[in-house]
C-alpha positions in Angstrom: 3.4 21.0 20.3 6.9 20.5 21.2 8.4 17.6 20.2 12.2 15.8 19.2 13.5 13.5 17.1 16.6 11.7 18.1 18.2 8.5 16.1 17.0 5.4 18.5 20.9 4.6 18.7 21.4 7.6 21.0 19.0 6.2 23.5 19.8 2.4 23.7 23.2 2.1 22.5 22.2 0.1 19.5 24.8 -0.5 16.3 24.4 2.7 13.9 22.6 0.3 11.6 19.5 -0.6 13.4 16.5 1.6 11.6 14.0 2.8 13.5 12.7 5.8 14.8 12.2 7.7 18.2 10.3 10.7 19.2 10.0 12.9 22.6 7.3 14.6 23.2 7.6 17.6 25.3 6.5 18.9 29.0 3.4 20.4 27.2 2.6 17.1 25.6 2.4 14.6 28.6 1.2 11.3 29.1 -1.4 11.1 31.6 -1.6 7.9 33.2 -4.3 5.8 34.6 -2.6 6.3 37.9 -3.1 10.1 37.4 0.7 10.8 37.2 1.8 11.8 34.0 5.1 10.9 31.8 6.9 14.0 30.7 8.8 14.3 28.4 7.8 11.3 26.6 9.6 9.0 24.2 8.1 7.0 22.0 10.5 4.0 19.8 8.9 2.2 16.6 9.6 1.2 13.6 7.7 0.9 10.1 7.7 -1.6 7.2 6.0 -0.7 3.9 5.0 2.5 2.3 2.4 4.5 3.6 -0.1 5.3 0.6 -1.4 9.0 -0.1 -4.5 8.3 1.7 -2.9 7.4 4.5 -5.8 4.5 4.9 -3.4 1.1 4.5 -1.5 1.6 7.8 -1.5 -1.7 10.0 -0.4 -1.6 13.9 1.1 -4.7 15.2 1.0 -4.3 18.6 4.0 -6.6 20.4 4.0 -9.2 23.5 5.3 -9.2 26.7 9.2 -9.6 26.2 9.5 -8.7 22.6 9.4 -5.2 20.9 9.4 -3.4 17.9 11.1 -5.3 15.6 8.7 -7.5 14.3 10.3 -7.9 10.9 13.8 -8.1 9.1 16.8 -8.6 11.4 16.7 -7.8 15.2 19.9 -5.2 16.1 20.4 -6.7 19.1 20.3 -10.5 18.3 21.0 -10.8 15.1 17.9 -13.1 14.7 15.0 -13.0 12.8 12.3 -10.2 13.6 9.6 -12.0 15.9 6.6 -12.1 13.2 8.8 -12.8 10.0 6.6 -15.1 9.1 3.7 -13.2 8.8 5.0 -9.8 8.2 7.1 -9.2 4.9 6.0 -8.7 0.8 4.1 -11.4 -0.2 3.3 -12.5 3.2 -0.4 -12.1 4.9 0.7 -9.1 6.5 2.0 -8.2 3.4 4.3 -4.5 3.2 4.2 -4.1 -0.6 0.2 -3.3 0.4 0.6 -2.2 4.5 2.5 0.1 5.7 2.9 -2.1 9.1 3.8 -0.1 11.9 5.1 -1.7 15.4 5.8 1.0 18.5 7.9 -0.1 21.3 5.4 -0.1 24.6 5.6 2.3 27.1 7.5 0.7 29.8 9.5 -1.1 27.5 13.1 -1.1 27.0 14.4 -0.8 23.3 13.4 3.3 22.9 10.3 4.0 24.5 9.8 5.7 28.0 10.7 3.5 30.7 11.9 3.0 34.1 15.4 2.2 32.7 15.1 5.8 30.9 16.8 8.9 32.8 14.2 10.9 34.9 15.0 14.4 34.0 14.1 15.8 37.6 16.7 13.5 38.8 19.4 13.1 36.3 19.6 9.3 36.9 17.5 6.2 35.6 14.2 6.0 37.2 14.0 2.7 39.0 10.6 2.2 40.6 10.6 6.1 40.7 8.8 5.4 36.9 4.9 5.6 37.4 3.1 2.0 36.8 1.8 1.5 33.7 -1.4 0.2 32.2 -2.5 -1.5 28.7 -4.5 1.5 28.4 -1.7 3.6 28.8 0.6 1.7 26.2 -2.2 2.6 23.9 -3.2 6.5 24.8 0.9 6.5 24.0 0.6 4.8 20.4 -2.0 6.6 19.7 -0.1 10.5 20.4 2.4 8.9 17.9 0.0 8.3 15.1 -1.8 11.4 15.9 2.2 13.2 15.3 2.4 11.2 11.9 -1.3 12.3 10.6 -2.8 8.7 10.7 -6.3 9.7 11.6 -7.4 5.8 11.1 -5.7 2.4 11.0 -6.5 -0.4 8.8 -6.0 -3.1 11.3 -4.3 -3.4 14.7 -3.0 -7.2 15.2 -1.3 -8.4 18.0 -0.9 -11.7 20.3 -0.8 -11.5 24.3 -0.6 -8.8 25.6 -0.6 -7.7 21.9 -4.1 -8.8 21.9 -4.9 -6.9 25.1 -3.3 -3.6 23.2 -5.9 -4.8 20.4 -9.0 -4.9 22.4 -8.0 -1.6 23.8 -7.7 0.5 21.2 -11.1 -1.3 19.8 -12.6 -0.1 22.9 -10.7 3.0 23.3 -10.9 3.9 19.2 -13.7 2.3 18.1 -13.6 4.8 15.1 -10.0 4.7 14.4 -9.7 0.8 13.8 -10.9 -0.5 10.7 -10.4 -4.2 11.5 -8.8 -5.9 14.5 -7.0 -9.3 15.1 -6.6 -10.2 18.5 -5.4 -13.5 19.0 -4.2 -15.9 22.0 -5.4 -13.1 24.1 -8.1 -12.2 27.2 -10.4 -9.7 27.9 -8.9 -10.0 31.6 -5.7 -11.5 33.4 -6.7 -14.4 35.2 -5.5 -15.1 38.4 -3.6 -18.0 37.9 -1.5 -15.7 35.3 -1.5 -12.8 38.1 0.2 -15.7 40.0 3.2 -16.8 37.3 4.2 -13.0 36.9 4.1 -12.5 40.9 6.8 -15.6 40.7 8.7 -13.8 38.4 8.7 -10.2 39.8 9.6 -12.1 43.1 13.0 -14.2 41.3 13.8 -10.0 40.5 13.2 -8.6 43.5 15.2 -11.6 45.7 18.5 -11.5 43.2 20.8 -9.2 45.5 21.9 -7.0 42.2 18.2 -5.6 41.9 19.3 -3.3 44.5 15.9 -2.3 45.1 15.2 -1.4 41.9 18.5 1.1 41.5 21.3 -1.7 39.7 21.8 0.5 36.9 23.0 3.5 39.3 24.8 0.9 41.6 26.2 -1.0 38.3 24.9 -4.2 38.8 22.3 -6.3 37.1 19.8 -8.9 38.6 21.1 -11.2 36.0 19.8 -14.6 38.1 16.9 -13.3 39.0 15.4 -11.9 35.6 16.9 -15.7 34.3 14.8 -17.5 36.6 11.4 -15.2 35.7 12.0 -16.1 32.1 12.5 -19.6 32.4 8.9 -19.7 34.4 7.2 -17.4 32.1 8.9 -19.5 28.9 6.9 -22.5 30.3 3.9 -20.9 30.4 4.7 -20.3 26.9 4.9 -24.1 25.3 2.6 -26.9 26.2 3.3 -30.1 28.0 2.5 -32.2 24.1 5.1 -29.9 22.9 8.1 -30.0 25.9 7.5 -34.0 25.5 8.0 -34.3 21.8 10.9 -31.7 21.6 12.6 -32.8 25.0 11.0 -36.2 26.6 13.5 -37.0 29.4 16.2 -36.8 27.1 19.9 -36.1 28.8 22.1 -33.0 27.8 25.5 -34.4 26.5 26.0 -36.9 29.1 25.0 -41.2 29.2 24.0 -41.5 32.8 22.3 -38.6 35.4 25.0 -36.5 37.6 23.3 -37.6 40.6 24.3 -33.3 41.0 22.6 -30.0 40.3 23.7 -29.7 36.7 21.4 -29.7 33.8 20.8 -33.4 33.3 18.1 -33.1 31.2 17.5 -31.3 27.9 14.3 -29.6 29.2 16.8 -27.9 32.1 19.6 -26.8 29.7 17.0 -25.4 27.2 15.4 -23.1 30.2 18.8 -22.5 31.1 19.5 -21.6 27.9 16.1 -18.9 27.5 16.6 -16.9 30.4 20.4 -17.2 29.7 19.8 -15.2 26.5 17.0 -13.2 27.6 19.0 -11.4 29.6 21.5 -9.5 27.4 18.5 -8.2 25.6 15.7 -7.2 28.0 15.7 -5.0 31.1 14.8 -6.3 34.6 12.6 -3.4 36.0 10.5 -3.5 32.5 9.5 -6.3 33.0 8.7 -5.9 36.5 6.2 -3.0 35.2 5.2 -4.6 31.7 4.1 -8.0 33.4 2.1 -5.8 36.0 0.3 -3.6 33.2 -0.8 -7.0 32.1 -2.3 -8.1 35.4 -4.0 -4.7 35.7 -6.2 -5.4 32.5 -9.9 -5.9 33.0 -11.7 -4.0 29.6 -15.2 -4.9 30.8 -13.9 -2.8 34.1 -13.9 0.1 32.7 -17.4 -0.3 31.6 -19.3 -1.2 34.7 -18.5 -4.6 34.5 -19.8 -5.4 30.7 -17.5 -6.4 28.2 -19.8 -6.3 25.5 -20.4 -2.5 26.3 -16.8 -2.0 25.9 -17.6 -2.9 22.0 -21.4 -1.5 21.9 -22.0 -0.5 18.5 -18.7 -1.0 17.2 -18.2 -1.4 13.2 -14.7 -2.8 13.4 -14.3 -6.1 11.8 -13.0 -8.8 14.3 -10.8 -11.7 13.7 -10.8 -13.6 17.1 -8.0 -16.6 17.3 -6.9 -18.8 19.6 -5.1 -22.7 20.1 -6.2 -26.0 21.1 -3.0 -26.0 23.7 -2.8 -22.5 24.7 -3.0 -23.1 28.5 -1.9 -19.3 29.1 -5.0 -18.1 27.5 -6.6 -21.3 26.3 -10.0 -20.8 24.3 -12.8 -20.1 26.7 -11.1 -16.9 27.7 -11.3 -16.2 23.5 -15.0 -17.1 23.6 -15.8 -15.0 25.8 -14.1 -12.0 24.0 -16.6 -13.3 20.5 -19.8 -13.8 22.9 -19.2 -10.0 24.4 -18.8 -8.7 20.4 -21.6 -10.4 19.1 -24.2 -9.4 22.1 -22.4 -5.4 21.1 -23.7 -6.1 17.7 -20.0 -6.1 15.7 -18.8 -8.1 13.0 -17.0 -11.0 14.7 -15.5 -14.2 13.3 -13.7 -17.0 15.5 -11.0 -19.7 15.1 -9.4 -21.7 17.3 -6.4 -23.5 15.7 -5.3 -27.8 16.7 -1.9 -27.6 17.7 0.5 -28.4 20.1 2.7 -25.7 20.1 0.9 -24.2 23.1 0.5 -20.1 23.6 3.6 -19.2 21.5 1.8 -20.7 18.7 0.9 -17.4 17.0 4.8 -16.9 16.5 5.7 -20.4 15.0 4.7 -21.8 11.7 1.0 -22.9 11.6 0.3 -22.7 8.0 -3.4 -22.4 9.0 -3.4 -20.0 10.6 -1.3 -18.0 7.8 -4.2 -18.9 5.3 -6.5 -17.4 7.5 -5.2 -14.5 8.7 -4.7 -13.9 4.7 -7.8 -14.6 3.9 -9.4 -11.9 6.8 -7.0 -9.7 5.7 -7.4 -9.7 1.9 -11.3 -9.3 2.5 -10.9 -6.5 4.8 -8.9 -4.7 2.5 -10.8 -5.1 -0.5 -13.4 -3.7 1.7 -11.6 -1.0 2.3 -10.8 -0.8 -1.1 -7.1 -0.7 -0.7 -5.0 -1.7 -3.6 -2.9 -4.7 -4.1 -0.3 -2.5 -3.7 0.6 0.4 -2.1 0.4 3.6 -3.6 3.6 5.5 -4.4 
């Protein structure tokens, strides 16, 4: 096995005090793809929280949505904010890292370490563009799994994750049956429907149409599709929320003025808030990623790879599932949930289900919902004392 270790600032330009870790897997070790093309060399960005115990049996994969990455805890480098599950993820907390020792890998296709298309293709010298082989969930997950393979964790004690988290979830339950302990996968689907196929066509189309995508080459032409990757996020951010949730934070509420422009300005708080989103989103997130990310997500179908029955995909399993899902997640609202417990239960695995009332819409699983937290700590904590994992990790 060939493979390198470089410090994750060499790669993305991050300050010289962002921890995490990156490895590259060599031309012997490649990553072959759904597509049948293979990734060589591949890198691989995560970053851990918690101590790993001598058993190595208390390790805990988060597995990271659409436009977010590896940072799930502590401060983000590149923000400044908050890691994206904070809440959830710290000592004390359900996820808790004085007992876990929480790993979170940055996606293949991603943009904070990980191969991707904004990456250099070494037959070429320059970033790869669309030259980067499309990606699948499955793929995302083969990849995580060579990484835990490298650090000697033979099992996990639960993979968690939300969106397309939760599709990474379901794969490796389906991929790794025997490697996953106990899975959460929550505001998530067995399949992308087509009316979310639809949103991230919209989006991919605002990229392509911004002049500065320059076909997919603005990083050798030194431009970037700022507008265009803008406008994706601000329709994919409403996908996001729910129309309970836009009313009470926004209403028709004015930005900063008494009486409407009668112009193209943002009137309304609503507009200056998505103005805002994609504003922001673009200092931190490539626009080709997410052209591929967003199409790895319509691409997923578990029950296809097994002749059109989900519940073969989980035949036999003995992981431990913890379904979830919200009242107002339109994105992947409950029935799509259900149909992930029905598919478990006719397989024969241990399956529990709880939808959540809220109006915080899909992003729910990232905001404070304190029941949910009392759940997920109560599935957790039994879990690991079936395990029998200390209350804290060993030294």
């Amino acid at each position: 096995m060939s493979t390198l270790f470089q410090p994750l600032t060499a790669l993305s330009g991050l300050p010289a005090d962002a921890i995490g870790d990156v490895i590259t897997f060599g031309n012997d070790q490649p990553l072959t793809l759904d597509s049948g093309a293979e990734i060589k060399p591949l890198t691989v960005a995560w970053k851990t929280y918690g101590t790993l115990n001598a058993q190595k049996s208390n390790a805990f994969l988060l597995c990271h949505a659409l436009t977010l990455d590896q940072y799930a805890a502590g401060t983000h480098p590149v923000t400044g904010k908050p890691g994206w599950w904070s809440s959830m993820v710290g000592p004390g907390l359900p996820i808790d890292t004085d007992r876990f020792f929480v790993i979170c890998i940055n996606v293949v296709g991603g943009c904070m370490g990980s191969s991707g298309p904004h990456e250099v293709d070494p037959a070429t010298g320059k970033p790869y563009g669309l030259n980067f082989p499309v990606i699948t969930v499955r793929d995302m997950v083969r990849a995580q799994a060579m990484l835990l393979d490298h650090l000697g964790i033979k099992s996990l004690f639960c993979v968690a994750g939300g969106s397309m988290g939760g599709m990474q979830v379901l794969q490796w339950a389906a991929s790794y049956p025997e490697r996953v302990f106990s899975a959460l996968p929550i505001a998530t689907a067995a399949r992308h429907s087509a009316q979310n196929i639809a949103f991230h066509e919209v989006g991919r189309q605002a990229i392509m149409a911004d002049p500065d995508w320059q076909g997919g080459d603005y990083l050798i032409k030194g431009t970037t599709p700022r507008k265009g990757l803008a406008v994706a996020r601000m329709a994919a951010h409403i996908t996001y929320l729910s129309e309970a949730a836009l009313h009470r934070k926004f209403g028709r509420t004015l930005q900063d003025r008494e009486a409407l422009s009668y112009r193209f300005d943002a009137d309304f708080q609503v507009e200056s808030y998505l103005r805002h989103q994609g504003a922001m989103f673009v200092e931190r997130f490539d626009a080709n990623a997410y052209l591929y990310i967003t199409r790895a997500m319509d691409y997923f179908d578990l029950a296809a790879d097994y002749g059109g029955s989900l519940a073969q995909a989980f035949r036999g399993s003995k992981t431990r599932f913890c379904v979830v899902s919200f009242t107002s997640d339109w994105l992947f609202p409950t029935p799509e949930s259900k149909k992930i417990v029905h598919a478990l239960n006719a397989g024969g695995a241990n399956v529990s289900f709880v939808e959540f009332d809220t109006d915080k819409g899909h992003d729910a699983f990232l905001l404070d919902v304190p029941e949910m937290f009392a759940t997920l700590r109560g599935f957790i904590g039994a879990a690991a004392q079936a395990r029998g994992l200390n209350a804290k990790a060993d030294a």
